[in-house]
C-alpha positions as CSV (number, residue, x, y, z in Angstrom):
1,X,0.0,0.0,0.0
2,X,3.3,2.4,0.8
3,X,4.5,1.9,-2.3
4,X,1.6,2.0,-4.5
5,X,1.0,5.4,-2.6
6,X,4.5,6.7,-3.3
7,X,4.2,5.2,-7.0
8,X,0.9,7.5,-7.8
9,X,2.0,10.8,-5.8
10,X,5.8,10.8,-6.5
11,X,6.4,9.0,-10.1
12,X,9.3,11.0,-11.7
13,X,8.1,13.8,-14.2
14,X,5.4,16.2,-14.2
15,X,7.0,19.5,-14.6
16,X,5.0,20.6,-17.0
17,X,1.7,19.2,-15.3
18,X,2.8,20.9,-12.1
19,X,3.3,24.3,-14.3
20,X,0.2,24.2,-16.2
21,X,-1.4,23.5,-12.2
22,X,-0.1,26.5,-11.2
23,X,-0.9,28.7,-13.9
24,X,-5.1,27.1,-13.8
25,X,-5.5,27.6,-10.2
26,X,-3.8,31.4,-10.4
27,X,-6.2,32.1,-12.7
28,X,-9.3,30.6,-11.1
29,X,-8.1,32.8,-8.0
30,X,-8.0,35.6,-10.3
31,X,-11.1,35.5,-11.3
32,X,-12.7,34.4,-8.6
33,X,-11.2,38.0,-6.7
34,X,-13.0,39.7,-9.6
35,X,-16.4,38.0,-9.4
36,X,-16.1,38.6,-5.5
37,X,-15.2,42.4,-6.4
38,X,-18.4,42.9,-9.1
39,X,-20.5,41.0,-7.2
40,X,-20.2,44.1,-4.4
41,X,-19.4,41.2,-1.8
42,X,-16.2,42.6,0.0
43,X,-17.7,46.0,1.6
44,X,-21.3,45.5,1.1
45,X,-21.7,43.7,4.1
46,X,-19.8,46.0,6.5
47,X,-23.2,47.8,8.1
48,X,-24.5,44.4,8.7
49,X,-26.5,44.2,12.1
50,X,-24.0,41.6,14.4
51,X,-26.8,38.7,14.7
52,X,-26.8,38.4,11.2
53,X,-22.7,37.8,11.3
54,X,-22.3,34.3,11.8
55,X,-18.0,33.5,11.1
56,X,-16.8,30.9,8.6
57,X,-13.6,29.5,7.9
58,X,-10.5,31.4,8.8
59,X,-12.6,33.9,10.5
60,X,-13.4,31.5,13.4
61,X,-10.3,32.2,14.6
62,X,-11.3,35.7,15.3
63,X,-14.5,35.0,17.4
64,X,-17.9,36.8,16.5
65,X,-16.9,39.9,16.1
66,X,-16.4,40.6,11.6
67,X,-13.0,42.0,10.8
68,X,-12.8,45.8,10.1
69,X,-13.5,47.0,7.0
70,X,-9.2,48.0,6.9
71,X,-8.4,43.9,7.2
72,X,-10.9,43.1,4.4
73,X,-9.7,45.6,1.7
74,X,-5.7,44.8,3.0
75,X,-6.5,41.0,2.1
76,X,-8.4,41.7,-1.2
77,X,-5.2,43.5,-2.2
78,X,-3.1,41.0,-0.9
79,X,-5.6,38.2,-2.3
80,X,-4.3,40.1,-5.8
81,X,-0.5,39.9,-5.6
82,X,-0.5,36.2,-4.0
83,X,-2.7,36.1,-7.1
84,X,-0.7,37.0,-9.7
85,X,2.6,36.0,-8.2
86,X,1.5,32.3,-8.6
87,X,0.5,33.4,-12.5
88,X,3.9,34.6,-13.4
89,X,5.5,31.7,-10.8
90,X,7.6,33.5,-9.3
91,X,8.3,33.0,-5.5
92,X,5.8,30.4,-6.1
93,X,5.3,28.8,-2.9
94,X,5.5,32.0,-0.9
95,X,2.6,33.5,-3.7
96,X,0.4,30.4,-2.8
97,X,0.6,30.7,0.6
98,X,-0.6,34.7,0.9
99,X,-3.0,33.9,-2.4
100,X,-4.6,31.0,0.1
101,X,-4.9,33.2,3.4
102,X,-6.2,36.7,1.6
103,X,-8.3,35.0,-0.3
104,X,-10.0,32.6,2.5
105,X,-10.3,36.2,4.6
106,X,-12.0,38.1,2.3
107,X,-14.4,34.7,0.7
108,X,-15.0,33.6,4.3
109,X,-16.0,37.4,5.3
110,X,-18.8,37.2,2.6
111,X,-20.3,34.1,3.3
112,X,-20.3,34.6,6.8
113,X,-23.4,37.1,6.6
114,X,-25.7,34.4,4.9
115,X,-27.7,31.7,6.7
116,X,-25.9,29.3,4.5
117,X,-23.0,30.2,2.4
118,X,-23.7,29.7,-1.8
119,X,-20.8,27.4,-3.5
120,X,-19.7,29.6,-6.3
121,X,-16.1,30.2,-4.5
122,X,-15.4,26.9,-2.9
123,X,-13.8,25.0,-5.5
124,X,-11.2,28.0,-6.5
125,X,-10.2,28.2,-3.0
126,X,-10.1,24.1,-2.6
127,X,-7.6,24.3,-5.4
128,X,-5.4,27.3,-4.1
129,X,-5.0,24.8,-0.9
130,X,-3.9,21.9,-3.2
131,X,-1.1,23.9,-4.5
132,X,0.4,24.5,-1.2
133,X,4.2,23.5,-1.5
134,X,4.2,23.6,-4.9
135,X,7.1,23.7,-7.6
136,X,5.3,24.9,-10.2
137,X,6.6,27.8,-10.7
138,X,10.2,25.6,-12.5
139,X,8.3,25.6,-15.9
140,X,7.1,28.7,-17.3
141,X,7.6,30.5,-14.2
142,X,10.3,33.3,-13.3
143,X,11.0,30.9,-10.3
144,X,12.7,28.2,-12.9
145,X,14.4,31.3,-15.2
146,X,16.2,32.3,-12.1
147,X,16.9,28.4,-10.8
148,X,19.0,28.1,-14.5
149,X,20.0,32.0,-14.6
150,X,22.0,31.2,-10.9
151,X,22.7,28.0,-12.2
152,X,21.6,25.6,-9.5
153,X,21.1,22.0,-9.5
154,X,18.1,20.7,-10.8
155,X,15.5,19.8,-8.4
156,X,13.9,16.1,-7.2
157,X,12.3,15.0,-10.6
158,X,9.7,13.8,-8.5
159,X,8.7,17.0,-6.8
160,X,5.9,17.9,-9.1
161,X,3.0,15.1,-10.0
162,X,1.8,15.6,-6.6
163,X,0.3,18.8,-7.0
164,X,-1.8,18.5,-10.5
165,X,-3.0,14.7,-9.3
166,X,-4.2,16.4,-6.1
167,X,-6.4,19.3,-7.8
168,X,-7.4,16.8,-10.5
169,X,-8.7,14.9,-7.5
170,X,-10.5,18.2,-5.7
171,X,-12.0,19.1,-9.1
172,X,-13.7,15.6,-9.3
173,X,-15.0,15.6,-5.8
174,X,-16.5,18.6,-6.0
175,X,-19.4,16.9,-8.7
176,X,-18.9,13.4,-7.1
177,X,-20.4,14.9,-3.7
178,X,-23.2,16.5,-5.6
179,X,-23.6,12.7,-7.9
180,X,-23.8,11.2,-4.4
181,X,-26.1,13.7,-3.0
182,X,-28.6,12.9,-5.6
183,X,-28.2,9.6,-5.1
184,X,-28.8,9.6,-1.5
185,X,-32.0,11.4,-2.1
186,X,-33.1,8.8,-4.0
187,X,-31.8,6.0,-1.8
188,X,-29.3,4.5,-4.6
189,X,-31.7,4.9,-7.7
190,X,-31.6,7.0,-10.5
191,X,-35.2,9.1,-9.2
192,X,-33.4,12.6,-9.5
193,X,-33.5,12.1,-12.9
194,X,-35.8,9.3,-13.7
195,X,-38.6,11.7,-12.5
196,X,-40.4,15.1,-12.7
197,X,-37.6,16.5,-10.7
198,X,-35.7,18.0,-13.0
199,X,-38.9,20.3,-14.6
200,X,-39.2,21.6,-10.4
201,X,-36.1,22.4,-10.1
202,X,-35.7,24.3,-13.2
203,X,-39.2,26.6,-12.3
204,X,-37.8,26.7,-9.0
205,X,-34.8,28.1,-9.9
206,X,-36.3,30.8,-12.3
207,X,-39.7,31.3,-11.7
208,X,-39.6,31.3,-7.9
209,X,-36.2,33.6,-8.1
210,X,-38.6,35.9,-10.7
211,X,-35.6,35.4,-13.2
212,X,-36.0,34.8,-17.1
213,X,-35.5,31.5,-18.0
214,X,-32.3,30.2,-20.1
215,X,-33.7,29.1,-23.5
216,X,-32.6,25.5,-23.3
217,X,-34.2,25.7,-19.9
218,X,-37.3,26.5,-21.8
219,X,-36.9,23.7,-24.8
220,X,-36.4,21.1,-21.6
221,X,-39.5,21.5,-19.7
222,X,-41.5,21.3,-23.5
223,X,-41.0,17.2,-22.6
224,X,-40.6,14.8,-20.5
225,X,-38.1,12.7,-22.5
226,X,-35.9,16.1,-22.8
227,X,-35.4,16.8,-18.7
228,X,-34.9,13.6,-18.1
229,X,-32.6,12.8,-20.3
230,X,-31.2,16.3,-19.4
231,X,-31.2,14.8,-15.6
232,X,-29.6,11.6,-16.5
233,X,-26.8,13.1,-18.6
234,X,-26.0,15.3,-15.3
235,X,-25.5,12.5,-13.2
236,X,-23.1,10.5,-15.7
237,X,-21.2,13.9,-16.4
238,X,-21.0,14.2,-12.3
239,X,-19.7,10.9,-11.9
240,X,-17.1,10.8,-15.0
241,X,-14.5,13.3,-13.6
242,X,-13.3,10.8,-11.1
243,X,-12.3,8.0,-12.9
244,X,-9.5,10.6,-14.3
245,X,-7.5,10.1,-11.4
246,X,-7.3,6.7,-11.6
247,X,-6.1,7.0,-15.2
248,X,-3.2,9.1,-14.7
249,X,-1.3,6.6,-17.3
250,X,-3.6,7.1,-19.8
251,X,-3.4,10.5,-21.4
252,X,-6.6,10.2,-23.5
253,X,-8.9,8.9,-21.2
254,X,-8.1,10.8,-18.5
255,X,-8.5,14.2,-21.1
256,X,-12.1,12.8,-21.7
257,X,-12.9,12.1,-18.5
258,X,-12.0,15.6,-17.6
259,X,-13.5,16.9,-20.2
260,X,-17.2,16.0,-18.5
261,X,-15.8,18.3,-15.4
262,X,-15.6,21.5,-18.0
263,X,-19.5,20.1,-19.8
264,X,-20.8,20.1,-16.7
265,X,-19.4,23.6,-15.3
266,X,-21.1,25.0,-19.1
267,X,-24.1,22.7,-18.5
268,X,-24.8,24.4,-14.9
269,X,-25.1,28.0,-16.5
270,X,-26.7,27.2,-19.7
271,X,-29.3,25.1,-18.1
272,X,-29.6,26.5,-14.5
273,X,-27.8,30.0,-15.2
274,X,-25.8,29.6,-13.0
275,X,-22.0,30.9,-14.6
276,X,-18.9,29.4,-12.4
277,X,-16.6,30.5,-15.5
278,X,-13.7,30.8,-12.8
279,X,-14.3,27.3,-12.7
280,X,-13.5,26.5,-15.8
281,X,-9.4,27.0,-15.9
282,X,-8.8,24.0,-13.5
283,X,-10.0,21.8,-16.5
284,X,-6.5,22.4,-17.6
285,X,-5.1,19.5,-14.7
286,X,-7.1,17.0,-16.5
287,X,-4.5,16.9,-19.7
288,X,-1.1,15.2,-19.3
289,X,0.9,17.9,-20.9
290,X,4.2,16.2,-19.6
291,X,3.1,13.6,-22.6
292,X,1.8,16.2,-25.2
293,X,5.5,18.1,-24.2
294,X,7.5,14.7,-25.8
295,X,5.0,14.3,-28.4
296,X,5.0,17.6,-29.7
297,X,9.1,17.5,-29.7
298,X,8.7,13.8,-31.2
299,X,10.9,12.7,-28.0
300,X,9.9,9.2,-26.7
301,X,7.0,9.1,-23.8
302,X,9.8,7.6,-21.1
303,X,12.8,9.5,-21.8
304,X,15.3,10.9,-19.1
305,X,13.2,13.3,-17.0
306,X,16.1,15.7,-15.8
307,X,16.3,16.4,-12.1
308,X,18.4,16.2,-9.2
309,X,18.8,13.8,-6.2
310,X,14.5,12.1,-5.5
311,X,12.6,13.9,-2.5
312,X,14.2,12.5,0.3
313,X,12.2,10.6,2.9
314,X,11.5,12.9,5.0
315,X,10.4,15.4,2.4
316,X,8.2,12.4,1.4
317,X,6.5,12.1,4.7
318,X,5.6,15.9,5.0
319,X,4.3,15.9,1.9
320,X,2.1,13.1,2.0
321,X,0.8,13.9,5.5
322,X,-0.1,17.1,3.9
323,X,-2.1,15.2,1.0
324,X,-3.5,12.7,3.7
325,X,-5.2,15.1,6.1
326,X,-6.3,17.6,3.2
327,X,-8.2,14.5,1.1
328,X,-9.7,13.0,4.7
329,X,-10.9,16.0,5.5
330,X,-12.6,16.9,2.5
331,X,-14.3,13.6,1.8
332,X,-15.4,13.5,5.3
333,X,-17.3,17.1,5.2
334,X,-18.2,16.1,1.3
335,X,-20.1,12.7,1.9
336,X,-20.8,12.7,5.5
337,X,-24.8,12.4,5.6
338,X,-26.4,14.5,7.6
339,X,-24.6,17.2,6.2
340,X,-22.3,18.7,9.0
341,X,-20.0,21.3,6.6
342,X,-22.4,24.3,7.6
343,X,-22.2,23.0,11.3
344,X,-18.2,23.1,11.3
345,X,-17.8,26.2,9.4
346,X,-14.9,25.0,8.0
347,X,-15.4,26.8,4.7
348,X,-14.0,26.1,1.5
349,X,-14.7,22.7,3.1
350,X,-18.7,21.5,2.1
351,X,-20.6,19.3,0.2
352,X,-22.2,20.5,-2.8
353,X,-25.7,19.2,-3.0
354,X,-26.3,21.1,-6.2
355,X,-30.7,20.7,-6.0
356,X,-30.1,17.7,-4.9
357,X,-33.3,17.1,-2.9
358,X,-35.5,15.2,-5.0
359,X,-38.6,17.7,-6.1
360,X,-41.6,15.3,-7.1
361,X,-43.5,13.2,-5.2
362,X,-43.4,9.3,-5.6
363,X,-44.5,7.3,-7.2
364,X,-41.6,8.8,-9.5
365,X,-42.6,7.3,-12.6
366,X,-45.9,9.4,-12.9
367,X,-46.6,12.6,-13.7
368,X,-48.1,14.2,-10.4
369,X,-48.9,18.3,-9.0
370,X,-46.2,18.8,-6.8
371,X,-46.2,22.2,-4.0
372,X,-43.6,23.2,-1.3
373,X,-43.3,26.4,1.2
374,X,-41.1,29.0,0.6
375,X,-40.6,32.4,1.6
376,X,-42.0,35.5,-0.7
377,X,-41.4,39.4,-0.8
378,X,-44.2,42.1,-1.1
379,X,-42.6,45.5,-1.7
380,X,-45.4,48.1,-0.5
381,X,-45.4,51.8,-1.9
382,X,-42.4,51.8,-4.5
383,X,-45.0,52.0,-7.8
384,X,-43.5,50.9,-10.6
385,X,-40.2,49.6,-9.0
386,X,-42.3,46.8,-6.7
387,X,-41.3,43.7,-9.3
388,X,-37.8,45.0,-9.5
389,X,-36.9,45.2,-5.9
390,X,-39.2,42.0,-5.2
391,X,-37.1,40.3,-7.4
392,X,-34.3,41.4,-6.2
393,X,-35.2,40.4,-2.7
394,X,-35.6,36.8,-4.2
395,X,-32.4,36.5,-6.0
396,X,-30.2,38.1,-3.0
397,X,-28.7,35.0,-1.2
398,X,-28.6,36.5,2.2
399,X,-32.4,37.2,2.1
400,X,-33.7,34.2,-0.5
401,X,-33.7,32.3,2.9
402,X,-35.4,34.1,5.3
403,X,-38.6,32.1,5.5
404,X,-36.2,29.7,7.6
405,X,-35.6,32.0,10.5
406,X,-38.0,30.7,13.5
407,X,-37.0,33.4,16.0
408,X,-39.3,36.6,15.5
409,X,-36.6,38.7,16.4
410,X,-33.5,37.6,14.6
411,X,-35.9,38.1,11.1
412,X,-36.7,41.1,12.4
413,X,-32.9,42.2,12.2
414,X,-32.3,40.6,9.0
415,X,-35.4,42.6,7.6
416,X,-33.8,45.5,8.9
417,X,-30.8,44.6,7.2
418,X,-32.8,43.7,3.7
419,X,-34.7,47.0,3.7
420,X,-32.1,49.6,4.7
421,X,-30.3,47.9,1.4
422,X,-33.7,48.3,-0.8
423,X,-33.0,52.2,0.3
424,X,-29.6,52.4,-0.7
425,X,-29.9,50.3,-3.9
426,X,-33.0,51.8,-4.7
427,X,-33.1,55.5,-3.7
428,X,-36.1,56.6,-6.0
429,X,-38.4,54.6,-4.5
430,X,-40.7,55.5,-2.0
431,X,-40.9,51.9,-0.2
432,X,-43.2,52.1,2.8
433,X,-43.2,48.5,4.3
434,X,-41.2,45.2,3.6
435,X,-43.1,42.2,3.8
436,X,-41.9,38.9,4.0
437,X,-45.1,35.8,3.2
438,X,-45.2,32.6,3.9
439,X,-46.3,30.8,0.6
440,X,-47.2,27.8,-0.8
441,X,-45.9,27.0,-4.2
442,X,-47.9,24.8,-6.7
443,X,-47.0,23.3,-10.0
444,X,-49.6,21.6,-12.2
445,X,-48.1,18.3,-13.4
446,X,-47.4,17.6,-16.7
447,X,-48.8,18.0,-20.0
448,X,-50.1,21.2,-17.7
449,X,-47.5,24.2,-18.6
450,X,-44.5,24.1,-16.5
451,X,-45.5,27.2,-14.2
452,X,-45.4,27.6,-10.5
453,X,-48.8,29.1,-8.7
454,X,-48.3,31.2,-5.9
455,X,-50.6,30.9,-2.8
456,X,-49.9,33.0,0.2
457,X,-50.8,31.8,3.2
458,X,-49.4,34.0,6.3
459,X,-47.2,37.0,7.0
460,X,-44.3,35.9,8.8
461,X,-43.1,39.7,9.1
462,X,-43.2,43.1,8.3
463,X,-41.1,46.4,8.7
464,X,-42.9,49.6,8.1
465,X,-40.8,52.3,7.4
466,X,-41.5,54.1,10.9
467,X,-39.5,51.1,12.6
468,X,-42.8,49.3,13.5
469,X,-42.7,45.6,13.2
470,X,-45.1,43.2,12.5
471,X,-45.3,39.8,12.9
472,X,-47.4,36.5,14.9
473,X,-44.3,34.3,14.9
474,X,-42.6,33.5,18.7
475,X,-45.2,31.7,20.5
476,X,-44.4,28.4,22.2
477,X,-46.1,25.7,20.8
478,X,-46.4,22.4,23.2
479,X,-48.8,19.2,22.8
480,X,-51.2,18.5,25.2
481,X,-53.5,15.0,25.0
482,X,-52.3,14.9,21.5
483,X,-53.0,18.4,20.4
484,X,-50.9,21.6,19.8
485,X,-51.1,24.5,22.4
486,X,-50.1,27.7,20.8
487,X,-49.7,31.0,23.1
488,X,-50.9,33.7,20.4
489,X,-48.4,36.8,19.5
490,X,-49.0,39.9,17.5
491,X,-51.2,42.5,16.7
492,X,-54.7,42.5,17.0
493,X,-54.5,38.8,18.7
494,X,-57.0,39.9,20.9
495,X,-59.7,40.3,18.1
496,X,-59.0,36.7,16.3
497,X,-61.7,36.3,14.3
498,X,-60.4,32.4,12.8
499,X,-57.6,29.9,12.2
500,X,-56.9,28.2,8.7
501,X,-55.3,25.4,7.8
502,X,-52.9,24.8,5.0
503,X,-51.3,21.2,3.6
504,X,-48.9,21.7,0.8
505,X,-50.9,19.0,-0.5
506,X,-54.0,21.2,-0.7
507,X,-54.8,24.8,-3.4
508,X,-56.9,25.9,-0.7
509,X,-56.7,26.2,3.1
510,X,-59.6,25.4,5.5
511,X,-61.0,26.5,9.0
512,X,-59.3,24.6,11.9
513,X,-61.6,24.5,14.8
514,X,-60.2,25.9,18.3
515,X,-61.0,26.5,21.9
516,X,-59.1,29.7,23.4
517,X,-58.5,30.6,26.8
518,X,-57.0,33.9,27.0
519,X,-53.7,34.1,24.6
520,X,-53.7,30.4,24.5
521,X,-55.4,28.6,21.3
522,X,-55.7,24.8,21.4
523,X,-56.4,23.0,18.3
524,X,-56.0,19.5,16.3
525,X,-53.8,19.0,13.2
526,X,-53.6,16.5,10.9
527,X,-50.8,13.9,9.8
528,X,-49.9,15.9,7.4
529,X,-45.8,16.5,5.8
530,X,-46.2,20.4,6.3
531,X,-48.5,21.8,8.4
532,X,-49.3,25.6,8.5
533,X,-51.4,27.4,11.0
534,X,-52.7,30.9,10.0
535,X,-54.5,33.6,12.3
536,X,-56.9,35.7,10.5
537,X,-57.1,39.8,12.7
538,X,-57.5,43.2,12.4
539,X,-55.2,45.9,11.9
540,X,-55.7,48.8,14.3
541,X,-57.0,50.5,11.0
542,X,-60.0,48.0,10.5
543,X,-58.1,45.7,7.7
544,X,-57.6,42.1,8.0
545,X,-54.3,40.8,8.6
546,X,-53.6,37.4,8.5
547,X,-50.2,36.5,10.3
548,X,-48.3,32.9,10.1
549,X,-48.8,31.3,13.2
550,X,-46.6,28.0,13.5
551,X,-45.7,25.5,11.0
552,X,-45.0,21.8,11.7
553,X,-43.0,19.5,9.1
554,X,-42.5,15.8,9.8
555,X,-39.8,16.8,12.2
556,X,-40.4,19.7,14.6
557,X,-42.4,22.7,14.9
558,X,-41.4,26.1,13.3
């Protein structure tokens, strides 16, 4: 096992491999630092309320408190010349290590003001890690022009595979994580694809964000046959990457193999919009370019590598403990089931479920109406501008998931938050109120249009413009002799005129019979999945008001 472990990371060769590496992970951090830059990520966040601060990665280190605005830009800027000192290879290992640490300071800092962090970034900064150490910098790198320039010996000829097999292997766990995800969900079949799932996910993604659809989005959901085909083809292309590192002695099938990493990265934003171009440069690692060197100089495939004396043992040792604890640690946060990578914190390190929650109901294999909860945003008095900023709402990552929030007061801040950045973003418009629905999400199953049907069924919160907040959330719910006691919150509770029922199985919601006594409502539910309980008021103004109560899934109450 030693030696087949030595044989794989440490075979002799691999200089160019290790320079073309360098040069596909320099640029993925490049443009990774300008996506983070356009995206308004690095300062946008400074004025964020504290509770809504929750630290990832590196920033654990510094406790709860976010870094000044100072550190952030210092890193961005050092992020840059790490950046392009690994392009141009020079002081290679030195430019990987400051690349690695700005980068993870200023990536971490904008991830840790959403509930759970997107995945755009991961992989660029998984890869900047794998070249930790590196010698890349020997082959088309001002590193080697000064090694021969001083003339020094040549280094171990085994110093350099290491590095482009390691973020070959990062590259492919990244979409065998998501194939195993999607597996899971369907409990080792193929139902992710071999189901409606695919036509969910796509109006979920585009209708329920209120963003135009991609036109091959469009041309799938015309047919079953098309999305899931579509489905099926994602889960082969997810799976193929892998089998590249195994065939590191096979040029050409480890180039096609990795050629299904670079589909799939296109496939993703032409189906799902969803552009990860910085992903795109570390397809480079998947080509042997030590072997296209000799062919293209008609040398033989196993002549003399030059280098000096192998790595010696101990250089061995660190090196592999290095590869060891980085790949263990990885899988363990990339396949462990229940997910625990959000728990840790440890970002870059996560799985990438990439929709992998199955969106159809069973039996798979037939064409069934399908409905889940989710959150939606009612702009009130900005005119003309209320689709633009309600869409915006939707599509911001830090707000998309707000419906999630149990605790009345923590969404309260994080509406805060979302509203003073409708003002700033939107200056013109004279927004009075920012309300935040609970709503149940229908779609019609097929040969019905692909189209998602909106039914609101409570307000979980509200911020008026004056400060005053609004909301029926907070109140303990227990069981007593199999029924749920609720204690009731929020205005106008004490002129509670009904209480409605609503199954995401069900278009329409229902009375639910209660006794009250006092603040306290008792009532029966149903064995239902999801279960939402809505109080119907007054405002002090006369209007009705109807404000989420408590929502029960299979597991808890909410």
């Amino acid at each position: 096992m030693v030696d087949r472990w030595q044989r794989y990371w440490f075979p002799a060769g691999g200089r160019w491999n290790a320079g073309v590496a360098r040069l596909a992970v320099a640029a993925s951090a490049a443009l990774m630092l300008v996506r983070v830059r356009n995206h308004g990520l690095v300062t946008a966040p400074q004025d964020a309320p504290l509770d809504s601060y929750d630290a990832a990665g590196v920033l654990l280190l510094a406790g709860d408190v976010p870094p000044p605005a100072a550190i952030i830009t210092a890193c961005y800027a050092l992020a840059w010349l790490g950046a392009l000192g690994l392009l141009v290879g020079a002081w290679t290992r030195f430019s990987a290590a400051v690349a690695l640490v700005a980068s993870l300071v200023v990536v971490s800092f904008t991830v840790s003001f959403t509930p759970d962090w997107p995945h755009d970034n991961n992989l660029p900064l998984l890869a900047l890690v794998a070249v930790q150490g590196t010698r890349g910098g020997d082959v088309a790198g001002v590193d080697g022009w000064l090694r021969r320039r001083r003339g020094l010996p040549p280094p171990p000829a085994n110093a350099y595979e290491w590095t482009p097999r390691l973020v070959q292997l990062v590259c492919a766990l990244v979409f065998l994580s998501a194939f195993a995800s999607k597996l899971g969900h369907g409990r080792g079949t193929a139902a992710w694809a071999l189901s409606d799932n695919l036509r969910h996910q796509i109006l979920s993604q585009f209708d329920l964000n209120r963003l135009p659809r991609t036109a091959l989005a469009d041309w799938l959901l015309e047919s079953p046959w098309r999305y899931r085909t579509a489905g099926v083809l994602n889960l082969v292309n997810q799976l193929l990457p892998i089998f590249a590192a195994v065939m590191v002695h096979r040029p050409r099938l480890r180039a096609a193999f990795g050629a299904a990493f670079a589909v799939e990265v296109l496939a993703i934003g032409v189906v799902m919009g969803l552009w990860n171009l910085h992903w795109l440069p570390l397809a480079a690692v998947f080509v042997d370019w030590d072997r296209l060197a000799t062919w293209v100089r008609r040398r033989p495939a196993d002549a003399t590598v030059p280098g000096g004396e192998p790595l010696a043992p101990r250089a061995r040792r660190r090196v592999s403990a290095f590869i060891a604890s980085f790949l263990a640690y990885d899988v363990l946060v990339s396949f462990m089931y229940p997910r625990i990578d959000q728990r840790l914190r440890t970002y870059p390190f996560s799985a990438f479920p990439m929709f992998a929650v199955i969106r159809a109901r069973q039996p798979y294999d037939v064409h069934l109406d399908y409905a889940f909860v989710h959150g939606r945003f009612r702009i009130v008095g900005a005119g003309a501008q209320t689709d633009e900023i309600e869409a915006w709402l939707h599509t911001t990552y830090a707000y998309r998931r707000l419906y999630r929030i149990t605790d009345p007061e923590a969404l309260r801040a994080r509406m805060a938050r979302a509203f003073a950045d409708v003002r700033r973003r939107y200056p013109g418009a004279a927004v009075t109120a920012v309300q935040l629905w609970a709503c149940i999400y229908h779609v019609p199953a097929y040969p019905a249009p692909a189209r998602l049907e909106p039914h609101d069924v409570g307000l979980m919160g509200e911020l008026a413009d004056d400060g005053t907040w609004t909301s029926g959330l907070g109140g303990a719910v227990v069981a007593e002799d199999g029924d749920a006691v609720v204690e009731l919150r929020g205005p106008g509770r004490g002129h509670l005129s009904r209480l409605t029922l609503s199954l995401d199985s069900e278009r329409a919601p229902r009375d639910l019979p209660f006794t009250r006594d006092g603040d306290r409502v008792r009532f029966h539910l149903p064995d239902a999945e999801v279960v939402l309980v809505t109080m119907h008021v007054r405002r002090a103004d006369g209007s009705p008001l109807a404000l989420l109560l408590a929502r029960r899934t299979r597991k808890a109450w909410w």
